[in-house]
C-alpha positions as CSV (number, residue, x, y, z in Angstrom):
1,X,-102.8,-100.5,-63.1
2,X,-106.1,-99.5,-64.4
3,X,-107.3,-98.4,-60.6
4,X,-104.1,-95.5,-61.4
5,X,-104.9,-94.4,-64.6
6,X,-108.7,-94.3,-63.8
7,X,-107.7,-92.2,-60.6
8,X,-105.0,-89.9,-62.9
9,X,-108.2,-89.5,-65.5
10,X,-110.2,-88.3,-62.3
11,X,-107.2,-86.0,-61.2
12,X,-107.2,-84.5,-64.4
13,X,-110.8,-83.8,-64.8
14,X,-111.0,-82.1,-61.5
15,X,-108.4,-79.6,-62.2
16,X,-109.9,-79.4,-65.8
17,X,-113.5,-78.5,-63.9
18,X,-111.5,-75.9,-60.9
19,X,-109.9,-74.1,-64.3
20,X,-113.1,-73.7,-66.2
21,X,-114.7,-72.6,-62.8
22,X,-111.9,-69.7,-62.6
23,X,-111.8,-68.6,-65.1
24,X,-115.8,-68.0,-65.6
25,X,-115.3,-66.5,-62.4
26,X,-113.0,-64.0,-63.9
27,X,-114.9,-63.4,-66.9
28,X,-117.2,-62.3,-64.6
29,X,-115.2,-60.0,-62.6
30,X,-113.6,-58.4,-65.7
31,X,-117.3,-58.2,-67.5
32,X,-118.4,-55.8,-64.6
33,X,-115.5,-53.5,-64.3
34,X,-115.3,-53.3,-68.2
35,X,-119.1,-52.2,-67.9
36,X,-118.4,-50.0,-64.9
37,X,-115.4,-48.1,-66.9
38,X,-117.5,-47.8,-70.4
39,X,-120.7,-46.6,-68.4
40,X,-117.3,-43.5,-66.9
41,X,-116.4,-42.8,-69.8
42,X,-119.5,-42.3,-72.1
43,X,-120.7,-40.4,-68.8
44,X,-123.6,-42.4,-68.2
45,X,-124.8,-41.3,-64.9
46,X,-128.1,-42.8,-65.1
47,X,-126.5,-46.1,-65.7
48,X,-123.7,-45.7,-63.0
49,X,-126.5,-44.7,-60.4
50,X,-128.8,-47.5,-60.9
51,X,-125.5,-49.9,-60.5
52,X,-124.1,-48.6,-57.5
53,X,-125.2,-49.6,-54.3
54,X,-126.9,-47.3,-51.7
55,X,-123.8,-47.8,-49.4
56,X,-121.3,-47.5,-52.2
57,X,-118.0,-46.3,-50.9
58,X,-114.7,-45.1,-52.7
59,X,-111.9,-44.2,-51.4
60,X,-109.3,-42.3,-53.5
61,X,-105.8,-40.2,-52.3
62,X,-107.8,-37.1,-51.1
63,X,-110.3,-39.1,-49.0
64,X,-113.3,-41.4,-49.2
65,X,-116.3,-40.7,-51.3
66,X,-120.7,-42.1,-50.7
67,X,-122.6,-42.7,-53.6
68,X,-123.1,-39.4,-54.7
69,X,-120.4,-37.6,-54.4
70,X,-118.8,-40.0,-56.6
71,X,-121.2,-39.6,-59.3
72,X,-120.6,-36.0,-58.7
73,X,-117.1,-37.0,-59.5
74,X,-117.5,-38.8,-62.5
75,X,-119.8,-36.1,-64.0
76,X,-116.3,-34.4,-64.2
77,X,-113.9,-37.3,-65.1
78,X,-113.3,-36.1,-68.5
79,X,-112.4,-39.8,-69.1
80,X,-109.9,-40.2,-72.2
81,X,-109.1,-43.9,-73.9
82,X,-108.0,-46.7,-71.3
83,X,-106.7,-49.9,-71.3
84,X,-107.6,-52.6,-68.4
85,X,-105.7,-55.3,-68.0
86,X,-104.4,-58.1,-65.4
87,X,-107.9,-58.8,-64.2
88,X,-107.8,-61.1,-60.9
89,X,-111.7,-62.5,-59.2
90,X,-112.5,-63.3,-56.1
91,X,-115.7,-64.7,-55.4
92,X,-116.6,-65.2,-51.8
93,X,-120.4,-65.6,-51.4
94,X,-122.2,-62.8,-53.3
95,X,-119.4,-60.8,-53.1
96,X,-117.4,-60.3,-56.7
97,X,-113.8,-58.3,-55.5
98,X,-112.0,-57.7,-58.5
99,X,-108.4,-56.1,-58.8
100,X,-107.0,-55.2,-62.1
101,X,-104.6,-52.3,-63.9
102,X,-105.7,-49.2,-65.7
103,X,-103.6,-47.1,-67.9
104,X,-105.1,-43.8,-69.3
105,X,-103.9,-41.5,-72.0
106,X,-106.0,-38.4,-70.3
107,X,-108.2,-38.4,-67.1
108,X,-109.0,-35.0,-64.8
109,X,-110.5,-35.9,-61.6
110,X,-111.3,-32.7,-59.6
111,X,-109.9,-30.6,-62.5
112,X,-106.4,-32.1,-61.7
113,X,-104.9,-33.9,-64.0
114,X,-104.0,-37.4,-63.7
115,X,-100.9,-39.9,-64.1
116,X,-101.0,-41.8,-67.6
117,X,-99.0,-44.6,-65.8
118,X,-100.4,-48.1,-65.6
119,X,-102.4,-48.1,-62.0
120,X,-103.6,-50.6,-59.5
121,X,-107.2,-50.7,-58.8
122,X,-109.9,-52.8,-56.7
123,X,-113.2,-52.8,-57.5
124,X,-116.4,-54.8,-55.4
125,X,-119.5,-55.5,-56.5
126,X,-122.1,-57.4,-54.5
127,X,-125.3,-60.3,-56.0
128,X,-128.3,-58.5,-55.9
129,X,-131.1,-61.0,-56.8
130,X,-130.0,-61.5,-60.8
131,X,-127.4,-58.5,-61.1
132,X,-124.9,-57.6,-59.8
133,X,-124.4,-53.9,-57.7
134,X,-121.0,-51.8,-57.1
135,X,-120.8,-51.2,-53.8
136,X,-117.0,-50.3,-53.2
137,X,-114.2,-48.6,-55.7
138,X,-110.9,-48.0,-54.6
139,X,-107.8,-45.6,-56.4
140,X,-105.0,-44.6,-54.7
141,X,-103.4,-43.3,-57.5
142,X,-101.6,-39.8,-56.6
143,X,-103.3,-36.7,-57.6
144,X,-101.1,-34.2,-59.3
């Protein structure tokens, strides 16, 4: 009897230690998007350029985008209030992919106006010695 409960105990405390391990794994991957989004919106190119990657890549409805031509972008956002929310982390090596939903009351891109409907987005960061760098952004979400 005692070899059971010691091996339920064990159970328990393994699934205890997988939990805590997810979700600091998603405070991670939330932490970095929230960052990435609050450096858009106070327009903090400086920031956003010494965070992305070299080999950045976006990809939105019109067509992909390299590092600079999405901080060319953003310089024109025009971001308005947001909400994130429904944050999901993967780790896999130094890789951080994080998927999550944005809802905007007003956002241009390109001078077009955008959706205010909650939207799906993935955003990929990748270790780079103690930080971490955005090196892929992806919105699909249609352009009016």
């Amino acid at each position: 009897m005692n070899g059971k409960i010691l091996s339920v105990m064990l159970a328990v405390l393994m699934v205890a230690g997988v939990a805590a391990a997810g979700s600091k794994t998603d405070a991670l991957g939330e932490n970095l998007v929230r960052q990435f989004w609050a450096d858009m919106k106070s327009e903090n190119i400086d920031a956003l350029k010494d965070a992305m990657d070299e080999g950045f890549q976006s990809i939105h409805q019109d067509g992909p985008r390299t590092k600079e031509e999405e901080l060319a972008l953003i310089k024109n956002l025009h971001l308005g209030e947001y909400t994130l929310s429904n944050f999901k982390t993967t780790v896999c090596g130094d890789v951080v992919i994080v998927t999550y939903t944005v809802q905007v009351t007003r956002e241009t891109i390109d001078g077009k106006k955008m959706p205010t409907s909650p939207a799906q987005r993935m955003t990929v960061f990748l270790k780079s010695g103690d930080s971490y760098k955005l090196i892929a952004h992806a919105n699909l979400e249609s352009l009016k």
